[in-house]
KOLTI-255287 format. One record per residue (C-alpha): y negated, z, x negated. Coordinates in pm, whole numbers, padded with zeros to 5 digits, always signed. Example, Ala and Ser with C-alpha at 12.3 -4.5 7.8 and 13.67 -1.06 7.14 Angstrom:
KOLTI-255287
+00450+00780-01230 +00106+00714-01367 
This chain:
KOLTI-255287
-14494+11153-06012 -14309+11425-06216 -14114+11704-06000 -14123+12038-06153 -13798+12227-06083 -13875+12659-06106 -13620+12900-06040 -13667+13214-05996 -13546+13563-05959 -13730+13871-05990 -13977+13761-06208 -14325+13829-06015 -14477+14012-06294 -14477+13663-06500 -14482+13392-06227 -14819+13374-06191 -14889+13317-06537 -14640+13066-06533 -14720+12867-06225 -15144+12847-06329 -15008+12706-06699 -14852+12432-06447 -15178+12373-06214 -15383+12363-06535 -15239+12057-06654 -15424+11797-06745 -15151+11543-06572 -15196+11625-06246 -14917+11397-06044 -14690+11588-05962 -14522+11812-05733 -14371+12162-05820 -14052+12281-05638 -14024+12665-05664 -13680+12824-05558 -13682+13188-05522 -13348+13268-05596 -13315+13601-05344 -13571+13784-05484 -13614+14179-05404 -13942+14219-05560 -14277+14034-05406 -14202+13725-05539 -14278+13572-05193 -14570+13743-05112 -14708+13643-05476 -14634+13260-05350 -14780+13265-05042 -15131+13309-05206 -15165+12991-05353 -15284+12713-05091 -15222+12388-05350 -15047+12128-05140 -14798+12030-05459 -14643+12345-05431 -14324+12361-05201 -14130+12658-05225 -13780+12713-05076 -13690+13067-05028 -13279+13146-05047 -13142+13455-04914 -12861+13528-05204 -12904+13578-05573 -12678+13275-05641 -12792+13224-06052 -12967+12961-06185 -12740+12615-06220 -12690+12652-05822 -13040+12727-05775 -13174+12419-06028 -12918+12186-05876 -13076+12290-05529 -13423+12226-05646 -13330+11899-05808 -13207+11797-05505 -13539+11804-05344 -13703+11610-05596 -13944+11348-05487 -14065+11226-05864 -13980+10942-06127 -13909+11223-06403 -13791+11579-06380 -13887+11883-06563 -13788+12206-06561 -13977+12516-06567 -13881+12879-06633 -14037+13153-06436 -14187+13334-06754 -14263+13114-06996 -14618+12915-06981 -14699+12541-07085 -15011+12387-07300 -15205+12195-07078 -15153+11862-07234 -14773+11894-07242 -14659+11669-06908 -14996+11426-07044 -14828+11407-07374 -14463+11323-07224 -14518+11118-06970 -14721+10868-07218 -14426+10922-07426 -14178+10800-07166 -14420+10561-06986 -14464+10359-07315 -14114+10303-07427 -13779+10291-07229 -13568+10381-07522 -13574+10775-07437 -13342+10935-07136 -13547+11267-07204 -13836+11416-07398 -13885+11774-07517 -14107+11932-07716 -14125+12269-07991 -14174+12589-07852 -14327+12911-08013 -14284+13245-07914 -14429+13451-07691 -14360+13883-07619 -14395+14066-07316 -14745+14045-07322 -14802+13702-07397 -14883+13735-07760 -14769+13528-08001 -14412+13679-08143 -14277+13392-08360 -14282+13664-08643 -14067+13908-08445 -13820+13660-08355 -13830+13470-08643 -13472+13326-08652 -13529+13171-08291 -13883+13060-08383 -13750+12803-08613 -13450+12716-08390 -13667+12596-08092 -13880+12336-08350 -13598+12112-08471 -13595+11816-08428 -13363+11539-08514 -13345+11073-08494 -12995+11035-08433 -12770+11106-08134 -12503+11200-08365 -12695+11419-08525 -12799+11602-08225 -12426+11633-08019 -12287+11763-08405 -12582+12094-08414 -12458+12140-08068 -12139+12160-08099 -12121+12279-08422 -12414+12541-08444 -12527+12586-08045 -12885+12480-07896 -13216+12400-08003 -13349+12270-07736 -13607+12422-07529 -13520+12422-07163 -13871+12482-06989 -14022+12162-07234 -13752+11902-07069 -13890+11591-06869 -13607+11377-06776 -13620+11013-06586 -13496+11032-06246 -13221+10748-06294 -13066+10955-06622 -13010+11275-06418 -12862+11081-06154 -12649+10890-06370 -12519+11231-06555 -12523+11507-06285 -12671+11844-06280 -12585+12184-06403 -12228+12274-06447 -12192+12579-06211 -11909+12713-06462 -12166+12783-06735 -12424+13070-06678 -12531+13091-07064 -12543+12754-07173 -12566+12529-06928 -12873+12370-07020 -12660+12252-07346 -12428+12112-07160 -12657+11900-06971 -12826+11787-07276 -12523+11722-07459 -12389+11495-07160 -12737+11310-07176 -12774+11266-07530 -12407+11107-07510 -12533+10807-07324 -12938+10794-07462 -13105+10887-07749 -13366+11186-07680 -13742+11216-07837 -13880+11560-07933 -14271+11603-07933 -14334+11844-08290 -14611+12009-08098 -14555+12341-07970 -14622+12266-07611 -14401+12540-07411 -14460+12926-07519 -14140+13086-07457 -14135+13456-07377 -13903+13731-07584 -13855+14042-07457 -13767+14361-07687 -13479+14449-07476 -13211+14160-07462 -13120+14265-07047 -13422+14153-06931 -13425+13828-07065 -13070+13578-06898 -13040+13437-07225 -13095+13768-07373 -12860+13858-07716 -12688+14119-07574 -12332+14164-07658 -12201+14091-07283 -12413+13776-07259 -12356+13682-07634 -11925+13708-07591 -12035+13507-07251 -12232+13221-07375 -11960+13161-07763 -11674+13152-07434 -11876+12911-07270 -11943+12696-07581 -11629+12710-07710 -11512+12487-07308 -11850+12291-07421 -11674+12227-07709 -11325+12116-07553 -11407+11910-07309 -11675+11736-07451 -11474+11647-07771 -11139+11596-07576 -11330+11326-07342 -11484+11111-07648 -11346+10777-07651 -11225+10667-07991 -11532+10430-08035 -11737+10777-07998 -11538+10983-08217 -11619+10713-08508 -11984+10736-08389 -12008+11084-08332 -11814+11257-08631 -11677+10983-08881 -11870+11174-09151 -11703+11505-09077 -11323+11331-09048 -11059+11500-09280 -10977+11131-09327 -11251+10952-09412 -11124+10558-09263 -10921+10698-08952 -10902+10410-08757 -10629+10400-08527 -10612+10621-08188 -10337+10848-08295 -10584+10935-08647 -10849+11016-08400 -10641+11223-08158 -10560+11418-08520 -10897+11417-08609 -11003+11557-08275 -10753+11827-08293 -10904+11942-08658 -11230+11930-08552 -11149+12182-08277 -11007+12438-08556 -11304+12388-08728 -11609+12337-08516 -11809+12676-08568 -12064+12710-08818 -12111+13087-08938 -11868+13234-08648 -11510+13351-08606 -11310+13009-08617 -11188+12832-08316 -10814+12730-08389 -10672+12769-08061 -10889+12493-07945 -10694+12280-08232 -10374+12436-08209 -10392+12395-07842 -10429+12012-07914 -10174+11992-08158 -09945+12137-07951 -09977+11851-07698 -09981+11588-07992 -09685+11700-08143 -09464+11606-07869 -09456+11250-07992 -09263+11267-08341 -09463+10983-08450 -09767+11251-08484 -09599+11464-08728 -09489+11142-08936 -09864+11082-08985 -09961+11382-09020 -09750+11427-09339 -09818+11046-09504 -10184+11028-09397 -10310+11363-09374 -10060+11566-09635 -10016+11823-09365 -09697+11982-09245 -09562+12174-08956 -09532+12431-09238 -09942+12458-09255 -09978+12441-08898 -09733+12736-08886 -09944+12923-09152 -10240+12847-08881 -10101+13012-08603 -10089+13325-08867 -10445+13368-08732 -10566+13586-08526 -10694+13342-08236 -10803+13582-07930 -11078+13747-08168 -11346+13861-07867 -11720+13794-08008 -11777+14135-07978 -11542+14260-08192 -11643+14017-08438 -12023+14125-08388 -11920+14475-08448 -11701+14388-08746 -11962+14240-08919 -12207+14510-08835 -11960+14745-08997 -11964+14513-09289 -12360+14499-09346 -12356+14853-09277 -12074+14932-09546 -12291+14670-09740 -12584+14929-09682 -12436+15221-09801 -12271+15092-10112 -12610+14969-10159 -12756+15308-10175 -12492+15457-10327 -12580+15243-10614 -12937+15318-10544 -12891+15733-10561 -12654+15673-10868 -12935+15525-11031 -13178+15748-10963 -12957+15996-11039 -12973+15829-11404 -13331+15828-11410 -13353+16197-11270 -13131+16267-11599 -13373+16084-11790 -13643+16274-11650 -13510+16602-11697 -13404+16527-12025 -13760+16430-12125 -13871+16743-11941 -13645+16910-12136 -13774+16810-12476 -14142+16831-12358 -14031+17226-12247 -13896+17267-12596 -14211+17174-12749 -14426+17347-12555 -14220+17639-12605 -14230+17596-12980 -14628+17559-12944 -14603+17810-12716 -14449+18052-12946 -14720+17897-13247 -14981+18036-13056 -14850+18369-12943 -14850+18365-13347 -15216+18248-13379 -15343+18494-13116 -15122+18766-13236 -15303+18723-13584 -15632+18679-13437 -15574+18989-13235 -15469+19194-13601 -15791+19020-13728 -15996+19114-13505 -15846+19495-13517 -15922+19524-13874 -16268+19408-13824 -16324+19630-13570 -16214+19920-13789 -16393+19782-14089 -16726+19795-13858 -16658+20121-13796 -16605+20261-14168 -16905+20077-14224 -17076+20205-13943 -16990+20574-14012 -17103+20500-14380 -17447+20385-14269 -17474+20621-14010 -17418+20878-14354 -17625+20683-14589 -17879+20692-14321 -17846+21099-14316 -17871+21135-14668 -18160+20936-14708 -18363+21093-14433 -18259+21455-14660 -18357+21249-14955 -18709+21202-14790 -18746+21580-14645 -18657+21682-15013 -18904+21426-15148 -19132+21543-14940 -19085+21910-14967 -19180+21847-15365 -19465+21632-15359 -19583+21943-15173 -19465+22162-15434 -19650+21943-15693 -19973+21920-15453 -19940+22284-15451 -19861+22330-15831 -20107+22072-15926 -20384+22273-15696 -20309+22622-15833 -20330+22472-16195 -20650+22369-16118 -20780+22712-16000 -20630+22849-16302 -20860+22605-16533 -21165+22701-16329 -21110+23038-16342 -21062+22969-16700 -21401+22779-16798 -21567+23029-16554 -21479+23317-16787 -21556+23136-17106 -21894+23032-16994 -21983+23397-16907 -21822+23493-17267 -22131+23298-17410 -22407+23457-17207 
């Protein structure tokens, strides 16, 4: 039987999603153990409508965060393996099937996990929107060393809501460390994976819900919670790499020594100290941690004498060290490099205004010439039109002249044709009276004869 560990605080909106994900499995042994961590919304009221006889629920009266509330469900566990499950995140049905054949058919594994995609507050898929944790919560690695180095060197990638654990491993290693509130699901992990070697299913079995706003979410990446869990990491870091025995150090982080065949305890006291100085991956350095350790080495002198014939290191460089500035809050250095991207930004568009300034130049330049040329064909045809306005003046007058010399010829000819006509009468006429005058002629002659 597996016991399912939920904690939970406020989260009725999302629990019931969660809890039928768990009932839908297609492994069904197994018990689930919901603590309701003080809840002031209707939480309860929510549980008390499901009837399955797997569910026990244990009410507390005080908000009391979740490592006492897991260790107090943990406690209660009946099972051969434990998982955990998170209030608002939901589970493929095949994922306890999938893990518990895993675990059933090999003893090599303390644990098994699985990938996880991303879910918003709405249960769609998000693993574009939160792209950066996306690909953090689907690593996966073979060796133990290579899993205690990303979390101590990088944080975790390790999806808490896909963890089944034997029984006998969480009894061997403990529960949650109630100092940690941000990480201590790492911590737990990192103390397993110590002793056993871990197997990741690369299935994304768990769908793990993002909010938009970082304060509704406990692991949210808020600034408070941020500056909370790099403080919490950086004791992670400490004690977990001030408790290695030698034989681990050699196992754990040979491949990251300063000096490469440190053998002897007082090399790997050294070495631990310089991996503390340097044990953050794209964050504000951690010397104190290592200064802190050198300052307990150095009180044998034999630690300085090998530090200067086996490491080439002096008190003068550790001196230079403590130049730093150690007490750096994570805040400050969030904001400092916020000011940096956004200095970035503006020099950036600085340099993208200067050049299109340039090409504005350019542009206006060409407009200039293309003015220019219009103006100059602009000024070619005020020419042409001024001519063909002068052309067309003269032609108007010319039609006139020659008008007003048709409209004259046209006068003349019509007295041309009166006249005409006035003498072909006049020659009728003449033409007529010569006539008479012949008759009038031959008339007289002819009576002349008689």
């Amino acid at each position: 039987m597996i016991s399912i560990v939920l904690c939970t605080y406020n989260r009725a909106h999302t629990l019931k999603e969660t809890i039928n994900s768990i009932l839908m499995q297609t492994y069904q042994d197994f018990e689930l153990i919901i603590v309701d961590d003080g809840s002031t919304d209707n939480t309860l009221e929510l549980l008390e409508e499901y009837e399955d006889q797997r569910i026990r629920i244990f009410p507390r009266k005080e908000n009391q965060y979740y490592c006492i509330a897991a260790n107090y469900g943990i406690r209660q566990m009946r099972g051969e393996y434990l998982a955990f499950a998170t209030s608002d995140d939901t589970w493929e049905p095949q994922k306890l099937e999938q893990q518990v054949a895993l675990l059933t058919s090999t003893s090599n594994y303390a644990a098994c996990f699985t990938f996880s995609d991303i879910i918003d507050e709405n249960s769609h898929p998000a693993d574009n929107e939160f792209e950066m944790l996306s690909g953090l919560l689907m690593k996966n690695y073979t060796e133990q060393k290579d899993w205690i180095q990303h979390f101590i060197f990088e944080g975790n990638c390790l999806c808490h809501p896909s963890a089944v654990i034997r029984r006998e491993v969480i009894e061997e290693v403990g529960g949650f460390n109630l100092i940690y509130c941000q990480a201590g699901d790492m911590e737990l992990w990192l103390r397993i994976i110590r002793k056993y070697p871990i197997y990741v299913i690369e299935k994304p079995l768990v769908h793990y819900r993002c909010y938009k706003n970082p304060m509704e979410q406990v692991s949210g990446a808020d600034e408070m919670k941020s500056a909370r869990f790099f403080n919490e990491h950086m004791l992670i870091r400490r004690n977990f790499i001030e408790d290695l025995s030698d034989d681990e150090m050699l196992r754990f982080f040979q491949d990251c020594f300063w000096k490469k065949d440190a053998q002897s305890h007082m090399e790997l006291e050294i070495e631990k100290a310089l991996l503390l100085m340097n044990c953050t991956h794209h964050l504000p350095d951690l010397r104190i941690l290592g200064i802190e350790k050198f300052e307990r080495l150095l009180r044998d002198p034999e630690v300085l004498e090998v530090l200067n014939e086996s490491y080439h290191i002096t008190i003068h460089d550790i001196y230079e060290w403590n130049r730093g500035h150690f007490y750096v809050d994570f805040g400050i250095h969030v904001r400092l490099a916020e000011q940096d991207r956004t200095c970035e930004k503006l020099r950036a568009a600085v340099e993208m205004q200067q050049g299109a300034l340039e090409e504005t130049k350019a542009v206006v330049e060409a407009q200039k010439r293309t003015i220019g040329q219009q103006e100059q064909e602009n000024v070619s045809k005020r020419k042409r039109i001024q001519d063909l306005e002068e052309l067309e003046q003269r032609l108007e007058e010319t039609i006139k002249e020659q008008t007003y010399t048709l409209t004259v010829a046209k006068k003349d000819r019509e007295k041309s044709a009166q006249e005409l006509e006035e003498l072909e009468k006049l020659l009728e006429e003449a033409v007529l009276d010569n006539l008479r005058i012949k008759e009038e002629a031959s008339g007289k002659r002819m009576r002349k004869r008689r």
